[in-house]
C-alpha positions as a printed Julia matrix, in Angstrom:
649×3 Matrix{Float64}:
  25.51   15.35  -174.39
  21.89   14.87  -173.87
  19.37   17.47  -175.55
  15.11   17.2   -174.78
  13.09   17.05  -177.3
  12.24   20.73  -177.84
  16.64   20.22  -178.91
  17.25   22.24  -175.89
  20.85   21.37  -174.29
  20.47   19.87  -170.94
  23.71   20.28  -168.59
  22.94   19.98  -165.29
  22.36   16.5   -163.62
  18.82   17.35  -162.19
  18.02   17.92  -166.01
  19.19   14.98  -167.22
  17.19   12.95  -164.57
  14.08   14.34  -165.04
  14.5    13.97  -168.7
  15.15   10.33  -168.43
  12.75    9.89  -165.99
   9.87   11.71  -167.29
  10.6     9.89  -170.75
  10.23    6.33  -169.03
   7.29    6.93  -167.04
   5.47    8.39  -169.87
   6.44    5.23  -171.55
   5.91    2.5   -169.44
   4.05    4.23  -166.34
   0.28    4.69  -168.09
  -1.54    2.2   -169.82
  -3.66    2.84  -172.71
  -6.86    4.73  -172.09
  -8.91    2.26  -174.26
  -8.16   -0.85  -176.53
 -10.04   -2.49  -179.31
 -11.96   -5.44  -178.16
  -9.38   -8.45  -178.89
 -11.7   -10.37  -181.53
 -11.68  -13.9   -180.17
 -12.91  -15.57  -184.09
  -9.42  -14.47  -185.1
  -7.59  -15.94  -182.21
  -9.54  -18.95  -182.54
  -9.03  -19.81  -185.82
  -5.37  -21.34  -185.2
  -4.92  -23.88  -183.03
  -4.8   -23.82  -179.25
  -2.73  -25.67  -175.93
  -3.27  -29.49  -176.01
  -4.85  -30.45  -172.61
  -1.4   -31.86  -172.31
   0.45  -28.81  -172.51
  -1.79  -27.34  -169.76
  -0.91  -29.98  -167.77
   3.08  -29.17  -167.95
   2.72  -25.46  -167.29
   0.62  -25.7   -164.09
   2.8   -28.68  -162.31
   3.99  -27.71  -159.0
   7.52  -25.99  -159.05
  10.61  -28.76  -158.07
  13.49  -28.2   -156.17
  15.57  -29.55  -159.71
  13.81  -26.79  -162.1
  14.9   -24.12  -159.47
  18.83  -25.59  -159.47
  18.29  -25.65  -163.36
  17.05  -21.88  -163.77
  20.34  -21.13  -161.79
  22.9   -23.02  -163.48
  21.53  -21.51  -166.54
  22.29  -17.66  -165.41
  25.69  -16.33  -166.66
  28.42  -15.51  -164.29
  29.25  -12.52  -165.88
  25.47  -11.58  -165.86
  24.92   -7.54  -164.08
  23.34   -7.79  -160.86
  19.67   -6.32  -159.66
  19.36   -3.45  -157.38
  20.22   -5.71  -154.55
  23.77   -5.85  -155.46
  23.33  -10.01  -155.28
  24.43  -11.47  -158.92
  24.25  -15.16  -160.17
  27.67  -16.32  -158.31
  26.89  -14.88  -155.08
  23.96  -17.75  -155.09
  25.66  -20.64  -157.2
  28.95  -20.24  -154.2
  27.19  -20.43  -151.72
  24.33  -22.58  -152.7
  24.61  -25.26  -150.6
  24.32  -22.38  -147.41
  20.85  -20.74  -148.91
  19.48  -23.06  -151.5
  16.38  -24.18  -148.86
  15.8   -20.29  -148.18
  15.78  -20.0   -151.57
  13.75  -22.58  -152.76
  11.12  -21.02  -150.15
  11.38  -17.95  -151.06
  10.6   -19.35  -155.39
   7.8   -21.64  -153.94
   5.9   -18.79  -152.25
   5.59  -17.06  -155.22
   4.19  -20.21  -157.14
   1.77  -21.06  -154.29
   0.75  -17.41  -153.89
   0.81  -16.59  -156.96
   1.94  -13.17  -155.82
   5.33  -11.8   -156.69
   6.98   -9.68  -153.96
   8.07   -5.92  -155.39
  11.29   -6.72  -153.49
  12.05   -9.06  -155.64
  10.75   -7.44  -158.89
  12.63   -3.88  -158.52
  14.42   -3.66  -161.93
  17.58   -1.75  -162.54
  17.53    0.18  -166.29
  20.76    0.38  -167.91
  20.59    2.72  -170.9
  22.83    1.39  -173.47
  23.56    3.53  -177.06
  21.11    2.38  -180.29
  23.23    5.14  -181.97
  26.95    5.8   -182.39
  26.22    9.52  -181.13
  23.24    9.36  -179.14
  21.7    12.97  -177.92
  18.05   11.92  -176.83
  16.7     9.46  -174.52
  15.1     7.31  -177.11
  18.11    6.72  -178.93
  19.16    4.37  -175.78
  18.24    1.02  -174.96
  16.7     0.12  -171.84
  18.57   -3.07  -170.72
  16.53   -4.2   -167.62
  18.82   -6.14  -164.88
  16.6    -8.36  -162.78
  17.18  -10.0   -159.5
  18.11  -13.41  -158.74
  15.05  -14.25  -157.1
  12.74  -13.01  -159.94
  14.97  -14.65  -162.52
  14.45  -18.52  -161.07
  10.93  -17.72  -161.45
  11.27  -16.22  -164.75
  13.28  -19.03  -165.84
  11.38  -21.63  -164.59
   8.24  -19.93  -166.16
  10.02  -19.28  -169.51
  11.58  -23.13  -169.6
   7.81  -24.77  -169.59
   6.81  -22.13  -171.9
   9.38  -22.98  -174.24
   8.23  -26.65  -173.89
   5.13  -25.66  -175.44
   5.01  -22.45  -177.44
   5.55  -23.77  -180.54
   1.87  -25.3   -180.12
   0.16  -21.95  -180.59
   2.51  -19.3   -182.49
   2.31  -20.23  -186.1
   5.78  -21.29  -188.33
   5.94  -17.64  -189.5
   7.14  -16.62  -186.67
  11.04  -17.37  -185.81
  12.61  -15.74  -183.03
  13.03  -17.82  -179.98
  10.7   -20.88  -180.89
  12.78  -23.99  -180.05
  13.35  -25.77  -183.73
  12.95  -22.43  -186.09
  16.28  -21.35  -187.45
  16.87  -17.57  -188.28
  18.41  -18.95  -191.47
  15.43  -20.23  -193.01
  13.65  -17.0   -193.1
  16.13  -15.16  -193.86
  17.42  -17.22  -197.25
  13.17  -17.28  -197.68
  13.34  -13.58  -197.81
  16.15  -13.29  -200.47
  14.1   -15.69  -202.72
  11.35  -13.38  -202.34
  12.55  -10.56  -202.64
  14.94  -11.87  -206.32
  13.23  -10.34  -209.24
  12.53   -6.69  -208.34
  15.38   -5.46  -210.83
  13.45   -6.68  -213.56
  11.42   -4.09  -215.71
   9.54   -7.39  -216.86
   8.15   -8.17  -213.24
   5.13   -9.16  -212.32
   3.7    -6.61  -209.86
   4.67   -7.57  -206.45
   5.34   -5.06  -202.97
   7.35   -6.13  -199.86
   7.35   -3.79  -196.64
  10.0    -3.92  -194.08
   7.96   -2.76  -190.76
   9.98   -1.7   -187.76
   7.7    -2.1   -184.72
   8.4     1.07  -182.82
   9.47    0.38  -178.92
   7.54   -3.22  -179.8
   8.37   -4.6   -176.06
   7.54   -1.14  -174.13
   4.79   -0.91  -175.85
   2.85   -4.1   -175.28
  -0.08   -3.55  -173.21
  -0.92   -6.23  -170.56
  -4.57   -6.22  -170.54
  -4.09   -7.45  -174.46
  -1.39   -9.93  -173.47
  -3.28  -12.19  -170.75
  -6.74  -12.09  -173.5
  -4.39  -13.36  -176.04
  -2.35  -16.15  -173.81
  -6.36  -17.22  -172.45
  -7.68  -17.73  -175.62
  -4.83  -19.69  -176.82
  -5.66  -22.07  -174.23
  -3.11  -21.35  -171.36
  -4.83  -21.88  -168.26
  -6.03  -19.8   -165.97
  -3.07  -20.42  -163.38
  -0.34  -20.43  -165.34
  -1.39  -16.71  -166.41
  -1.91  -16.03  -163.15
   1.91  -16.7   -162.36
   2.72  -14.34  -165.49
   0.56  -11.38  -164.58
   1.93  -11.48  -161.33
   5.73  -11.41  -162.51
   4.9    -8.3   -165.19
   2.46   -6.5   -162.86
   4.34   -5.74  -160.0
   7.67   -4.47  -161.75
   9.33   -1.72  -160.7
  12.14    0.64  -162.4
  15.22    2.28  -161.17
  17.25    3.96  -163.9
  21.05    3.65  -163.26
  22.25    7.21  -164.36
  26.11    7.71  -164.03
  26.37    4.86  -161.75
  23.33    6.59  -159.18
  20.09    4.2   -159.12
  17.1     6.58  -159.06
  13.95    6.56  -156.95
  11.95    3.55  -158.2
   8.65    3.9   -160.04
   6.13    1.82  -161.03
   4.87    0.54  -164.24
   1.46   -0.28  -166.03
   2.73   -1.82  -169.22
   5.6    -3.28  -171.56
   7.78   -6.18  -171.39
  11.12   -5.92  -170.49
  14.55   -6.2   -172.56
  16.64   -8.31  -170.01
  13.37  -10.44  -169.16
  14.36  -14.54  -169.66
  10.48  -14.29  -170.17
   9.98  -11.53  -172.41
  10.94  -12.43  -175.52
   8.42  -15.58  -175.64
   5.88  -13.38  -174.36
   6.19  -11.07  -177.25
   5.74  -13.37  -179.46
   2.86  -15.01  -178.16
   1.18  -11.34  -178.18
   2.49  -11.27  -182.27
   0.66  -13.88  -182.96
  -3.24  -12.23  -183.03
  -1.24  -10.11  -185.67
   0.16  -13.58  -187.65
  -3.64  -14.82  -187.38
  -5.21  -11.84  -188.17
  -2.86  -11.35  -191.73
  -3.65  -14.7   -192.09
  -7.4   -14.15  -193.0
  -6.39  -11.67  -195.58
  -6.67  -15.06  -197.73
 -10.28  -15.56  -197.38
 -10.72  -11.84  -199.03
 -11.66  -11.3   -202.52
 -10.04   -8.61  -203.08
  -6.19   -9.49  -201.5
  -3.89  -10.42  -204.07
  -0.52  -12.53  -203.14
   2.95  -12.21  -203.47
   3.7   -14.27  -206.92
   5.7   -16.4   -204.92
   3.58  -16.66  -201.62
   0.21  -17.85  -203.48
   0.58  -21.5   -202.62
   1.71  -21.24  -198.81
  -0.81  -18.25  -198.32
   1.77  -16.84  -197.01
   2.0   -13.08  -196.1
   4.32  -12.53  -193.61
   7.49  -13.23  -191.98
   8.5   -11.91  -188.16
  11.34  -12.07  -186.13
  10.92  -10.76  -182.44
   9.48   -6.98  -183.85
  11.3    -7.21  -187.1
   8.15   -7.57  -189.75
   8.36   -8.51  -193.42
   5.31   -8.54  -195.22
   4.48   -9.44  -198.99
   1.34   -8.97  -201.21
   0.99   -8.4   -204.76
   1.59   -4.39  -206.07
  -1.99   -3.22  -205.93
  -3.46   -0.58  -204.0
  -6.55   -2.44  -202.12
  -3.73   -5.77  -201.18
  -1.28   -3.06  -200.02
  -4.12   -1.29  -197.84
  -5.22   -4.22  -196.7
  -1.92   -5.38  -195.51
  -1.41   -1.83  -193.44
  -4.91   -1.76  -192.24
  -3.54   -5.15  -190.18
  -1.06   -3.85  -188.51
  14.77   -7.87  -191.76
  16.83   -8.5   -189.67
  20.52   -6.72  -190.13
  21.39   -9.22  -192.52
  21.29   -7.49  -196.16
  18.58   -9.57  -198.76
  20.53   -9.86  -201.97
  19.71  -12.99  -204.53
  23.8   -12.52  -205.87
  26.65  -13.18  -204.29
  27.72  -10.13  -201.41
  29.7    -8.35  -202.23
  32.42   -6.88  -199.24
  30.42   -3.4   -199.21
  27.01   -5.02  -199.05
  28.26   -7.05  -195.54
  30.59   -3.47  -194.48
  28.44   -2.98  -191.85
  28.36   -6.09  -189.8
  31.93   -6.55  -190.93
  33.05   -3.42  -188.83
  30.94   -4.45  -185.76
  32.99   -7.62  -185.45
  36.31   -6.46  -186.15
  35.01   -3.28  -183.63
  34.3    -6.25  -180.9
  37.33   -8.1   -181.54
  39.2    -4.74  -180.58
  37.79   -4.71  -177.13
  40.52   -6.87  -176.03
  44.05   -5.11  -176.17
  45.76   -8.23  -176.76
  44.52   -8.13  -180.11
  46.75   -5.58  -180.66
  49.52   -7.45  -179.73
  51.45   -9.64  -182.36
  53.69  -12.61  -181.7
  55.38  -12.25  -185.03
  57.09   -9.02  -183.69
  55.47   -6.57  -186.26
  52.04   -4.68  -186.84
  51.72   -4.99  -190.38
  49.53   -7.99  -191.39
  50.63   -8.13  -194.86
  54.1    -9.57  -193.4
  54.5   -13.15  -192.57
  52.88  -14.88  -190.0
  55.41  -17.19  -187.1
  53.31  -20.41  -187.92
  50.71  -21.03  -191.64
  47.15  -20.89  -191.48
  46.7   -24.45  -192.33
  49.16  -25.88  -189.28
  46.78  -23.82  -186.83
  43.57  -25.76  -188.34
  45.48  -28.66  -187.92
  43.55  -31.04  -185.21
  45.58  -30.84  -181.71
  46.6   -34.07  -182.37
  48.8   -33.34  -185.33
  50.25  -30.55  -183.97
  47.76  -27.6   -184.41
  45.44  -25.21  -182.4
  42.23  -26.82  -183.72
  41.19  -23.43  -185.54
  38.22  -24.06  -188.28
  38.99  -23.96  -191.76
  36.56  -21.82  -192.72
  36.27  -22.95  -195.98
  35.81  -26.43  -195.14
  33.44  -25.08  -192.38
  31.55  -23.11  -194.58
  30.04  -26.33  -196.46
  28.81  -28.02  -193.36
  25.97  -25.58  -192.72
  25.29  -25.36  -195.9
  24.88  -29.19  -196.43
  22.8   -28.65  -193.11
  20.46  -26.78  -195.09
  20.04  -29.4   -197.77
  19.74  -31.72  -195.08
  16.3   -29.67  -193.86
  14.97  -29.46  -197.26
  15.27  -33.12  -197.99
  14.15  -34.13  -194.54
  12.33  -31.61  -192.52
   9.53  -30.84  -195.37
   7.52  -29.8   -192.76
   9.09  -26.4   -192.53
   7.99  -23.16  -194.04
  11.62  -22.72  -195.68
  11.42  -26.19  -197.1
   8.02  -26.19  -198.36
   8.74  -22.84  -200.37
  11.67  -24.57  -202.0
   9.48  -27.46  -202.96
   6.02  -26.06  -204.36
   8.56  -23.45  -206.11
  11.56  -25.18  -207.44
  11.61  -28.94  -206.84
   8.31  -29.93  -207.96
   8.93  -33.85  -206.93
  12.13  -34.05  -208.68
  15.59  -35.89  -207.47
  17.9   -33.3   -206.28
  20.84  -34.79  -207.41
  19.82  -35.11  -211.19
  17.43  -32.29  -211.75
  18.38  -29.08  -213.16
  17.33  -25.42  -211.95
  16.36  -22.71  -213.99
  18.62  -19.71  -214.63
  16.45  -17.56  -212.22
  17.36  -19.41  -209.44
  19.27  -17.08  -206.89
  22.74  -18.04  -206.11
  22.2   -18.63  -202.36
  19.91  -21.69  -202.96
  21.69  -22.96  -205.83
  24.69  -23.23  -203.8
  22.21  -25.03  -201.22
  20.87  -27.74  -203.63
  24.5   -28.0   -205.28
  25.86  -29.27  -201.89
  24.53  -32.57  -202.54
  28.08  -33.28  -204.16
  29.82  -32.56  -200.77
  27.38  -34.91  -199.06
  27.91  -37.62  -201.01
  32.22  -36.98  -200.82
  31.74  -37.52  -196.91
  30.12  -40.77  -197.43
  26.25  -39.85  -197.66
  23.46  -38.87  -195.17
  24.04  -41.75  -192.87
  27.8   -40.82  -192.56
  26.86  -37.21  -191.12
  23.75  -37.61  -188.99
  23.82  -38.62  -185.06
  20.65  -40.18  -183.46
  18.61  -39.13  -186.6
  19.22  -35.45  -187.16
  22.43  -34.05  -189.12
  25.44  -32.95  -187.23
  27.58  -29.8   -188.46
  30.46  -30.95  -186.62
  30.43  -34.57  -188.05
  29.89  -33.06  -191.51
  33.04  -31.13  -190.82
  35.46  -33.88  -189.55
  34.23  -35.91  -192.75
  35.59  -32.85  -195.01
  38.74  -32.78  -193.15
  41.49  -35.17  -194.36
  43.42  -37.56  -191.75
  46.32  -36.56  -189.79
  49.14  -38.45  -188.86
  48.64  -37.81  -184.9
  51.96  -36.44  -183.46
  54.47  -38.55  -180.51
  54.73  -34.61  -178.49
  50.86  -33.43  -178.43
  50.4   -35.02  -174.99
  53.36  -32.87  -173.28
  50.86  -29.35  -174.96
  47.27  -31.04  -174.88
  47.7   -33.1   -171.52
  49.4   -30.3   -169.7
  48.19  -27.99  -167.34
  50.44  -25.46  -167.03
  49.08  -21.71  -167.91
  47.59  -21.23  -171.74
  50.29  -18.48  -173.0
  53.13  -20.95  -171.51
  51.82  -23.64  -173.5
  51.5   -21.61  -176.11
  55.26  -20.52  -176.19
  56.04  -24.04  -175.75
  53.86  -25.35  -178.77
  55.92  -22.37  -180.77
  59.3   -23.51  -179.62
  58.36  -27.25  -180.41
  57.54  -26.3   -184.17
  60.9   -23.88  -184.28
  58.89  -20.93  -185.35
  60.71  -18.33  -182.38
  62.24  -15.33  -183.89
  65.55  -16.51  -182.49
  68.97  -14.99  -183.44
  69.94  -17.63  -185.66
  66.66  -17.48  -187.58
  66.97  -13.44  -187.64
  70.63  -13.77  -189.04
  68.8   -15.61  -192.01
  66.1   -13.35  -192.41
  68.91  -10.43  -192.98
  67.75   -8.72  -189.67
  70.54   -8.89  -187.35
  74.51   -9.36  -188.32
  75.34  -10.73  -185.31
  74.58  -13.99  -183.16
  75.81  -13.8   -179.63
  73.36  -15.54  -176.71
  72.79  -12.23  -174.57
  72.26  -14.48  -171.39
  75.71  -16.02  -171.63
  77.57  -14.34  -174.15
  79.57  -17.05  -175.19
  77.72  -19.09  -177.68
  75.06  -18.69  -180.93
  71.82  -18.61  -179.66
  69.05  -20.99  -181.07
  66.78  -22.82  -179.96
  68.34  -26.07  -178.95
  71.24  -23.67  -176.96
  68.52  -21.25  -175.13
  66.55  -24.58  -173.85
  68.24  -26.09  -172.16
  71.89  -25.98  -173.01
  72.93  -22.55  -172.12
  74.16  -22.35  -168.33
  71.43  -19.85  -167.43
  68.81  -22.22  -168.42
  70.43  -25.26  -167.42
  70.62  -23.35  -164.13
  66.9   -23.39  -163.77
  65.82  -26.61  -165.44
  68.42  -28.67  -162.71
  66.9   -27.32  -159.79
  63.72  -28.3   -161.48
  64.72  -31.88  -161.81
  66.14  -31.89  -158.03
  63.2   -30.49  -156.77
  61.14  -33.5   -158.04
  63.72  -36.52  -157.66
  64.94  -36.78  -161.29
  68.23  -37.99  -161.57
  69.05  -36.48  -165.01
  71.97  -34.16  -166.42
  69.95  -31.12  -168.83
  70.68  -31.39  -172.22
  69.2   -29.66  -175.21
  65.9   -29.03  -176.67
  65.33  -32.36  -178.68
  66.69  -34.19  -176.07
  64.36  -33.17  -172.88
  61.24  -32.79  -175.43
  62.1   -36.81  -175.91
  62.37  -37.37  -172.77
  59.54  -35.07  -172.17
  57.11  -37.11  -174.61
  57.92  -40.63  -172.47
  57.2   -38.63  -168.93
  54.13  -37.59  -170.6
  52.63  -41.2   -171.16
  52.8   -41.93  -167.37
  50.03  -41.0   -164.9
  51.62  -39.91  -161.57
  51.33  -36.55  -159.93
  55.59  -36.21  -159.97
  55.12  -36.61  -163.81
  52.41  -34.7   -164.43
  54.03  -31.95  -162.32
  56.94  -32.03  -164.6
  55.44  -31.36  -167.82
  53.6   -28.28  -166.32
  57.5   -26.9   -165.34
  58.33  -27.98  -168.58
  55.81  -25.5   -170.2
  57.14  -22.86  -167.7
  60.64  -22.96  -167.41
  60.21  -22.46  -171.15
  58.33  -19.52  -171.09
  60.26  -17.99  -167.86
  63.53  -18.23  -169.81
  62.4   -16.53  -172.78
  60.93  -13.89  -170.94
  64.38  -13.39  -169.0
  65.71  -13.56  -172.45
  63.45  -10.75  -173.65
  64.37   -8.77  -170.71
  68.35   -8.89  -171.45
  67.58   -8.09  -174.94
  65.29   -4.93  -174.43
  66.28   -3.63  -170.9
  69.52   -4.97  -170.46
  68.53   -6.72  -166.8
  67.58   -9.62  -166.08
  66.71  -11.68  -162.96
  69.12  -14.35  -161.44
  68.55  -18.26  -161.92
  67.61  -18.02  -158.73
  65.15  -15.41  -158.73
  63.21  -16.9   -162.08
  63.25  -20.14  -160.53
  61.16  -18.91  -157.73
  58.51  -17.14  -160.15
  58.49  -20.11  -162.18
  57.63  -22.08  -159.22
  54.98  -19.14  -157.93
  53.25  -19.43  -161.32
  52.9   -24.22  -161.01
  51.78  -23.39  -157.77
  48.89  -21.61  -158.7
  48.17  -24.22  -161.14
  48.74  -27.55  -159.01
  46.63  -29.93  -157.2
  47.34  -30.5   -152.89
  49.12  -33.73  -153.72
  51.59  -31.58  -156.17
  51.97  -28.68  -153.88
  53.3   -31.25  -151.58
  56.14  -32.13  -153.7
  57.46  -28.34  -153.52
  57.35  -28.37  -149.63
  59.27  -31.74  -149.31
C-alpha cells in the first residue's frame, strides 16, 4: 500500500508509477541550481596523489584486469536491463571475450561511455518493515555487464590508491581500515556521559539524508582534481556517472528510462569509493576547526585533533559542550552497532539479534530437525563440542565460538602493539598506555570493559606460544590464533571414507551420523522409553539397529550385493563395523573403482534409511530393485566419465 505525500491512498497502477517516477526524477533528474565555490585552501591542505599514483590510474586497460573485473562479479548477482547477468559472460567467455574486450577498450580510448551500456535497472527494496511512501525504499541500482568491467576496473586502481588522499577518519571501504577500530573508538568516547561529575563534552550522530543521491557531480570531479587525480582518469569517471540512465522495475514491468543529472548509485562497484572521496572536503574542512580560537575539543580528542569519525554517510562528530564548538561543528556540515562502555546486555544487541535469526529463517530447512522434534530445549543427536571437532577427529569443523571469540580479540591487541600508526591505536596510546608494558601495567578503574578485555588478551597470546607463533608473513592471522587455542585431536582411521568422498552432502551426512551411532533407531528408542517394541519394519524378523539395518538385514544386503557385483568385488555383505573396516582400507587406495565405492557407500546408506522411513510412516516402500536404481541415478550425477563407465560395463 503506497500513499503520496499529501497521505493520499494511491490504488491504481498508473498512480503508483507516476508517484515513483516523479519522486526519482525530482531526485536524481535536476542538478542543483547553484553551489558554493569548492574552496581549494581547504582541499589543499591534506595531502594529494603521488605522481606515482597518477601513473597507475591512467595505464592503458589489459586484457587480465578485464578477466579480473569478471571473475570478481557474483553469480547470483541480478542482471541489467539487458537480461545478460555475470554467468551468461563467464560460460561462454572463451566465445565473446575479444568482443568484449573491444567493446571495454572503446570506452577507455574514447573516453565515452555508451547509454546502452549505462541503462540502470532500480529495484526498490523496503528501509522499513511497513513501508507506505517512496522514500522509505531503497533504490538498489542493477548495472550491466559491460558497465561493470569498466566500473571494476576503474574502482580496482582506485582502491590501489585512495587511501593516499582520504584521511584515517574515514573507514568505509579504504583497503587496511577496519570497521572495528572506529567503532570500539566510539564506545571509549562516548564512556563517561552517565556521570553527573563530567567534564562538558557533546557527541552528534548525523545521518546524511539520501548521502549517495544527493551528491552533485560538478562538486565531485573539483574535489577528485584537486586531490591530484589526473585529468584522464576523471575523464573516464565523468563519463561512467554522466551518461546513466534509470528504469524503475515496478511489479516486475521496467519503466520508460530517464535520465539523470546527479547522485551516485547504490549497486555502483564505483560508488562507494567515490563517496568517500567527495566526504573528504567535509573531513578537511572539520579539520581546520583546530586552528580556531574559539573550538573547544572533545576531552578525549584534544591530542589527535580529532573531531570526527565517518563511515560511508554514517557521521559521528565530537567537540566539547559549549555553544560556539557545537555551532561551529554544524556550521561544517554509528553504525547499527549499539556504543555501550559495559558489557551488552541481550536487549541492547535485540535488534541485530532478530535480523540474523530472521535471515537464517529464509531457508526452510532450518525448520527441519534431525533429532525428530521442534523443541530446542530437548537433546540434540550429536554434542556441540563433537561438531567443533576438526574433520579429522570425527567432527563437522564448526567454530567454537568461545575459543573463536579470543582470536579477534588478540587481533586487536595485535594492532595496538604493532600497527601504532592507526587512529584506533594511537587513541589507546596518548590515552591509556602512556609508554608502559602491556603485560605488567595496570589500568585505571575507568577503563571501559571492551578495551580492558582487549589489553587483557595478552594472557591468551602468550598460552599459544607468543606473537611469532600466530603471525604469517608478518601480519597476525585469526585462523592461526585459533588452531593454537584449540587442543590436539587424535585424527580418526574412518574420516577419509566422509572427508575424501564425493558422494552428495546430506548422504554423507547420514553416513557421518550412522558412523558415530547417534540414529534414532528402534533399539536406541526402546531405551529412551519411546517405543515398547523392536521389530525391523523392512524384514520383520529381527531387532533393528544399526549394525542389522546396514548391512545385515536381507533388504539391505539386497542392495549393497548388487553394489559390490556391479564393481567387481568379490565380497559376502556383512554388518556395519565390518564394511565401515573394510570401507576405511578401500578408502586409502586411489583408483576410480575405489573411489566409486565409497560414494555408494555414502548412498546405499542414505537410500536404505529413507526406504526405512518410508515403511515406517507410509507403510510402502520401494523394491531392492527399484532403490538400487535411484541409488545408482543419484552416483551418476556425481561421477567422473571414467566412473560412469564402470556402470555401463
Amino acid at each position: 500500500m503506497l500513499f503520496d505525500d499529501n497521505g493520499n491512498k494511491l490504488v491504481d497502477m498508473d498512480q503508483i508509477q507516476a508517484e515513483i517516477i516523479g519522486f526519482y526524477k525530482k531526485l536524481l533528474g535536476s542538478a542543483a541550481a547553484s553551489l558554493p565555490a569548492v574552496h581549494i585552501p581547504t582541499l589543499r591542505s591534506g595531502p594529494r596523489l603521488s605522481q606515482e599514483a597518477r601513473h597507475l590510474l591512467c595505464q592503458d586497460v589489459t586484457d587480465a584486469e578485464v578477466d579480473s573485473a569478471l571473475k570478481s562479479m557474483g553469480d547470483d548477482k541480478a542482471p541489467g536491463l539487458d537480461g545478460l547477468n555475470a554467468v551468461f559472460f563467464k560460460k561462454s567467455w572463451k566465445k565473446i571475450n575479444p568482443s568484449v574486450y573491444d567493446a571495454v577498450r572503446e570506452v577507455f580510448d574514447s573516453n565515452q561511455m555508451l547509454k546502452q551500456y549505462n541503462c540502470t535497472t532500480v529495484t526498490l527494496v523496503p528501509k522499513v518493515p511497513n513501508p507506505s511512501k517512496v522514500k522509505d525504499f531503497r533504490p538498489i541500482a542493477c548495472c550491466n555487464v559491460v558497465y561493470k568491467l569498466v566500473s571494476k576496473i576503474l574502482t580496482a586502481r582506485m582502491q590501489e590508491v585512495i587511501g593516499q588522499v582520504v584521511r584515517e577518519f574515514q573507514s568505509g571501504f579504504i583497503p587496511g581500515r577496519q570497521i572495528s577500530d572506529y567503532i570500539l573508538l566510539a564506545t571509549e568516547l562516548i564512556k563517561g556521559y552517565t556521570r553527573a561529575n563530567v567534564s562538558p563534552r557533546c557527541m552528534l550522530k548525523v545521518d546524511l539524508k539520501k548521502a549517495y543521491d544527493s551528491m552533485e557531480w560538478s562538486f565531485l570531479i573539483s574535489v577528485m582534481t584537486e586531490l591530484g587525480f589526473p585529468k584522464k582518469f576523471v575523464g573516464w569517471v565523468y563519463s561512467c556517472i554522466s551518461t546513466v540512465s534509470y528504469s524503475i522495475l515496478i511489479n516486475g514491468k521496467p519503466t520508460v528510462p530517464f535520465g539523470a543529472k546527479k547522485g551516485l548509485r547504490q549497486g555502483d562497484p564505483m560508488s562507494p569509493f567515490l563517496f568517500a572521496i567527495g566526504m573528504e572536503y567535509l573531513t578537511r574542512h572539520l579539520q581546520q576547526l583546530h586552528s580556531v580560537l574559539d573550538f573547544n575539543f572533545h576531552p578525549k580528542c584534544e591530542k589527535l585533533a580529532l573531531t570526527h569519525m565517518m563511515f560511508a554517510d554514517d557521521l559521528l562528530m565530537f567537540c566539547r559542550a559549549d555553544h560556539v564548538s557545537i555551532s561551529l561543528l554544524l556550521d561544517a556540515l554509528y553504525l547499527g552497532v549499539p556504543l555501550h562502555t559495559k558489557k551488552l546486555a541481550y536487549n541492547q544487541c535485540k535488534t541485530l539479534v532478530d535480523k540474523v535469526v530472521a535471515r537464517d529463517k529464509s531457508s526452510t530447512a532450518k525448520h527441519l530437525s534431525y533429532a525428530g522434534n521442534t523443541d530446542p530445549s530437548r537433546k540434540s543427536l550429536v554434542a556441540w563440542q563433537t561438531l567443533c571437532l576438526p574433520r579429522c577427529a570425527g567432527g563437522l569443523n564448526l567454530k567454537d565460538m568461545i575459543l573463536w571469540n579470543k582470536a579477534p580479540v588478540a587481533k586487536l591487541l595485535w594492532d595496538i602493539s604493532h600497527n601504532k600508526d592507526k587512529l584506533w591505536s594511537r587513541w589507546v596510546h596518548s590515552y591509556y598506555i602512556k609508554g608502559r608494558n602491556i603485560a605488567t601495567a595496570h589500568w585505571p578503574a575507568s577503563m571501559s570493559w571492551s578495551l580492558r578485555k582487549i589489553l587483557d588478551s595478552h594472557q591468551v597470546v602468550n598460552d599459544a606460544g607468543g606473537w611469532n607463533s600466530v603471525c604469517r608473513n608478518g601480519s597476525f592471522s585469526i585462523k592461526s590464533m585459533y588452531q593454537k587455542l584449540l587442543e590436539s585431536h587424535e585424527k580418526l582411521n574412518w574420516r577419509r571414507v566422509i572427508c575424501n568422498n564425493k558422494a552428495t552432502p546430506k548422504s554423507l551426512f547420514i553416513t557421518w551420523l550412522t558412523v558415530w551411532g547417534r540414529f534414532s533407531t528402534l533399539y536406541r528408542l526402546i531405551t529412551w522409553k519411546v517405543v515398547s517394541t523392536n521389530v525391523f519394519p523392512l524384514c520383520s524378523s529381527s531387532p533393528e539397529s544399526v549394525q542389522h539395518l546396514f548391512f545385515e538385514c536381507s533388504y539391505s544386503t539386497a542392495i549393497w550385493q548388487q553394489v559390490l557385483v556391479t564393481l567387481n568385488f568379490t565380497r559376502t555383505p556383512s554388518t556395519f563395523d565390518h564394511e565401515l573396516r573394510w570401507m576405511i582400507t578401500v578408502a586409502k587406495r586411489t583408483s576410480a573403482r575405489c573411489k566409486f565405492l565409497m560414494m555408494f557407500f555414502a548412498e546405499c546408506i542414505y537410500g536404505i534409511w529413507l526406504q526405512r522411513n518410508a515403511k515406517v510412516f507410509t507403510q510402502a516402500c520401494m523394491s531392492p530393485t527399484d532403490a538400487l536404481k535411484e541409488i545408482k541415478f543419484k552416483v551418476a550425477c556425481k561421477a567422473t566419465d571414467d566412473q560412469k563407465q564402470l556402470l555401463m560395463s
